[in-house]
C-alpha positions in Angstrom: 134.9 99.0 104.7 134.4 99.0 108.1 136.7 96.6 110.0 137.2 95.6 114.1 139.8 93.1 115.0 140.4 92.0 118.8 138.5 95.9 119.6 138.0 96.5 123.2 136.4 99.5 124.6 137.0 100.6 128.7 134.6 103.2 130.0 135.0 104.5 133.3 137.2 101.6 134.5 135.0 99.1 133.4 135.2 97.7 129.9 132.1 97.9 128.1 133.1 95.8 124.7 135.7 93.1 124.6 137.0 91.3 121.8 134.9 92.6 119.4 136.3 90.9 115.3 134.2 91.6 112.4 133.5 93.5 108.7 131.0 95.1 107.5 131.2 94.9 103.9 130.4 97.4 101.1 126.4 97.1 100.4 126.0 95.2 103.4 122.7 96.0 105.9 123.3 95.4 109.2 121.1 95.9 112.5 122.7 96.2 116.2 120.8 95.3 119.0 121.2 94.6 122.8 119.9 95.9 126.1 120.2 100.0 127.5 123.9 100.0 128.2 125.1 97.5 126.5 127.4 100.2 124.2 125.3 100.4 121.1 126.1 104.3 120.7 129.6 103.6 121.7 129.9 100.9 119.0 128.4 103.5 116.6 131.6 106.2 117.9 133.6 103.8 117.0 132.7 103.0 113.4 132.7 106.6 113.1 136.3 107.1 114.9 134.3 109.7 117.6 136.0 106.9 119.8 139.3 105.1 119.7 139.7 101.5 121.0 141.4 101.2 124.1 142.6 98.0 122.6 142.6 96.1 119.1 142.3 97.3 116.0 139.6 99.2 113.5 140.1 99.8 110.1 138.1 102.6 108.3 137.9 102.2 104.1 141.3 100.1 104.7 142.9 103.0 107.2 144.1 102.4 110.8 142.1 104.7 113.0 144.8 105.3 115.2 147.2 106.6 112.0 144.3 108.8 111.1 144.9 112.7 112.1 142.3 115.4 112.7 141.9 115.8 108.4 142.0 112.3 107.8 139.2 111.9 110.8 137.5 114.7 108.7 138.0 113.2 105.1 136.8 109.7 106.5 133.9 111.4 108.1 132.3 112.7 104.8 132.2 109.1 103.7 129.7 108.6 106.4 126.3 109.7 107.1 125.3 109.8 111.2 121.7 110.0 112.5 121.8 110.6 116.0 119.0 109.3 118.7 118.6 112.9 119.6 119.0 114.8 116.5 119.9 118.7 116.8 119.4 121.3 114.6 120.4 125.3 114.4 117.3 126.3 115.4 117.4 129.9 114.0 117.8 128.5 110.2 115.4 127.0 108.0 115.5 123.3 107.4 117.1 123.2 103.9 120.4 125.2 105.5 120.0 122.8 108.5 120.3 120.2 106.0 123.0 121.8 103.8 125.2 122.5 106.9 127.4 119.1 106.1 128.1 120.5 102.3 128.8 123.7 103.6 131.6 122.8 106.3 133.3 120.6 103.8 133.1 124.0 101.2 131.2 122.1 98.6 127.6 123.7 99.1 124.2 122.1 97.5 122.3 122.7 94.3 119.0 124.2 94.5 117.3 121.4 92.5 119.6 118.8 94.4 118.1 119.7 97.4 114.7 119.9 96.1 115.0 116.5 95.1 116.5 115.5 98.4 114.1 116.9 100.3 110.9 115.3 98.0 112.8 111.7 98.5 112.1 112.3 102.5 108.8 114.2 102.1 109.5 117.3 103.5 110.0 119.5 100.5 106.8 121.4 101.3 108.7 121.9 104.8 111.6 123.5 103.2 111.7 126.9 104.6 110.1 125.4 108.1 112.5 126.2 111.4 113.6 122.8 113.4 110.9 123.8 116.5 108.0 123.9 113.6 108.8 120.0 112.5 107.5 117.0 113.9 109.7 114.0 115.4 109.0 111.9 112.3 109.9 115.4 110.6 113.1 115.8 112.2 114.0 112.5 112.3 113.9 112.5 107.9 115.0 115.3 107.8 118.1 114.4 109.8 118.1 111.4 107.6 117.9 114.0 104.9 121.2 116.0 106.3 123.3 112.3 106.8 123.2 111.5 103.1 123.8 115.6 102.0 127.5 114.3 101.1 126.9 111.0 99.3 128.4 108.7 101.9 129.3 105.2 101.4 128.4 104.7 104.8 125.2 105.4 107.2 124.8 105.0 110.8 121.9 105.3 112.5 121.5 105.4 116.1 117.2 104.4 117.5 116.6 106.4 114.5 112.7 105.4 115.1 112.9 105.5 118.9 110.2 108.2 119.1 108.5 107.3 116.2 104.9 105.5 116.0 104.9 102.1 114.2 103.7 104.2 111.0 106.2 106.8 110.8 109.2 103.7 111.6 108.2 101.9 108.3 108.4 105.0 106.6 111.7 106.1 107.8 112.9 102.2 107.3 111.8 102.4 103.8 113.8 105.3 102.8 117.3 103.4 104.8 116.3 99.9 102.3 116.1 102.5 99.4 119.9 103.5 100.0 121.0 100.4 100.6 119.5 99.2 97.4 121.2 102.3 95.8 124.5 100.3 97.3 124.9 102.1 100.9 126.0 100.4 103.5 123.7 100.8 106.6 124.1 99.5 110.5 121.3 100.5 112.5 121.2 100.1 116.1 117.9 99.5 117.8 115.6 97.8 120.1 112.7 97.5 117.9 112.6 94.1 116.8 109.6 94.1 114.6 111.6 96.7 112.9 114.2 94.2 111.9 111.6 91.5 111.1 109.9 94.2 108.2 113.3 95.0 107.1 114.0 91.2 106.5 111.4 91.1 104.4 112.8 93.7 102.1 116.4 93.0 102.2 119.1 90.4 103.3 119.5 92.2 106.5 121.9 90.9 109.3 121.6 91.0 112.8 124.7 91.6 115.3 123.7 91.5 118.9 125.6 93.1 122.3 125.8 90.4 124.9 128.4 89.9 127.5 130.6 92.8 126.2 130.8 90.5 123.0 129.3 91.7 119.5 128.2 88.9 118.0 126.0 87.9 115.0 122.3 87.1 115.8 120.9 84.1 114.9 117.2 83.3 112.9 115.3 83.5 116.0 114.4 87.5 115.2 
C-alpha cells in the first residue's frame, strides 16, 4: 500500500532521512515516533507525496511517486485521510461544510444523513452548525478527524493528532483511529506520547517505527 525502498530525504543541505526500506500493509496500525526534528511530519509528506524523495523509491497503492502527475497526486490523495498537528479550518463556515469541503473539491458532495452519522461517530453532531473559533481543541481535533475520513480512504495519517489534548480527550480520539482500523483502515500515527502507544497496544496489534539516526526503523517491545 504504502511502500519506501532505499528513500532519502535532504533538507536544507543536510539530509534528514537516509535509507529509509519498508511497507505498510493494508489493515496495518502503525505508530512513528522520535525526537522534535527528527522528520516525523516530513515522513508523513512523503507517504502522502506532499514531498518527493530526493533519493530511492516510494510506491503509493503500487504507483511510483515520481510517475505520478498533478491528477494522479490528486486521485492518490482521496485514498488518504490527513490530520494535521495544527488543523485549519474556513472559519466563516459552519463545521459540517468545513467537514464536507474534501467531498466537495473532488465534486462528490455528502448526504445529509451521511454526515449526521459522521458527525455522531465523533460526537459533535450537536456541534453541527458551530463555526471553527466556537470548538474546542478536542473539538477541532475530531472534527478534523471527522473531515480526513469524509472520502472513505484506505489510508489515514495523523500527525500529534492528541498533542494538545488532555490524557482524557487522547483516549477518546485514539478510540475512534482503533475503530477504523478495525473497520480495515490503515493508520500511521506519529507521536511523542508513549503511553498513547502503550493503550493502543492494548486494543490492537499496533507497530512501532521509530526515527533515529536519520534511519526509520521498527521499535522494539520496550514501549
Amino acid at each position: 500500500m504504502i511502500a519506501f525502498e532505499n528513500v532519502a530525504y535532504s533538507y536544507g543541505g543536510g539530509e534528514l532521512l537516509s535509507d529509509v526500506s519498508l511497507r505498510l500493509a493494508p489493515g496495518s496500525f502503525h505508530f512513528l515516533t522520535g525526537p522534535s526534528g527528527a522528520g516525523k511530519s516530513t515522513f508523513l509528506k512523503l507517504c502522502y507525496a506532499e514531498l518527493q524523495p530526493t533519493a530511492g523509491r516510494i510506491t503509493l497503492f503500487d504507483h511510483d511517486v515520481r510517475s505520478l502527475n498533478r491528477d494522479d497526486v490528486a486521485r492518490t490523495r482521496r485514498r488518504m485521510g490527513v490530520v494535521h498537528q495544527d488543523c485549519q479550518f474556513l472559519d466563516h463556515l459552519p463545521l459540517s461544510a468545513n467537514v464536507t469541503l474534501p467531498a466537495m473539491v473532488a465534486g462528490r458532495g455528502a448526504e445529509a444523513a451521511d454526515m449526521k452519522d459522521l458527525l455522531n461517530w465523533v460526537g459533535l453532531a450537536k456541534l453541527a452548525g458551530a463555526l471553527p473559533p466556537q470548538l474546542s481543541g478536542g473539538e477541532r481535533q475530531r472534527a478534523a478527524l471527522a473531515r480526513a475520513v469524509i472520502m472513505s480512504p484506505d489510508v489515514v495519517l495523523a500527525d500529534e493528532p492528541t498533542g494538545n489534548l488532555d490524557w482524557e480527550m487522547s483516549l477518546r480520539l485514539l478510540t475512534l483511529l482503533v475503530e477504523l482500523n478495525k473497520m480495515g483502515k490503515t493508520i500511521l500515527i506519529a507521536t511523542h506520547d508513549l503511553n498513547l502507544i502503550r493503550a493502543a497496544k492494548q486494543q490492537v496489534p499496533a507497530r512501532v517505527l521509530r526515527i533515529a539516526k536519520r534511519r526509520v526503523q521498527l521499535a522494539g517491545a520496550d514501549l
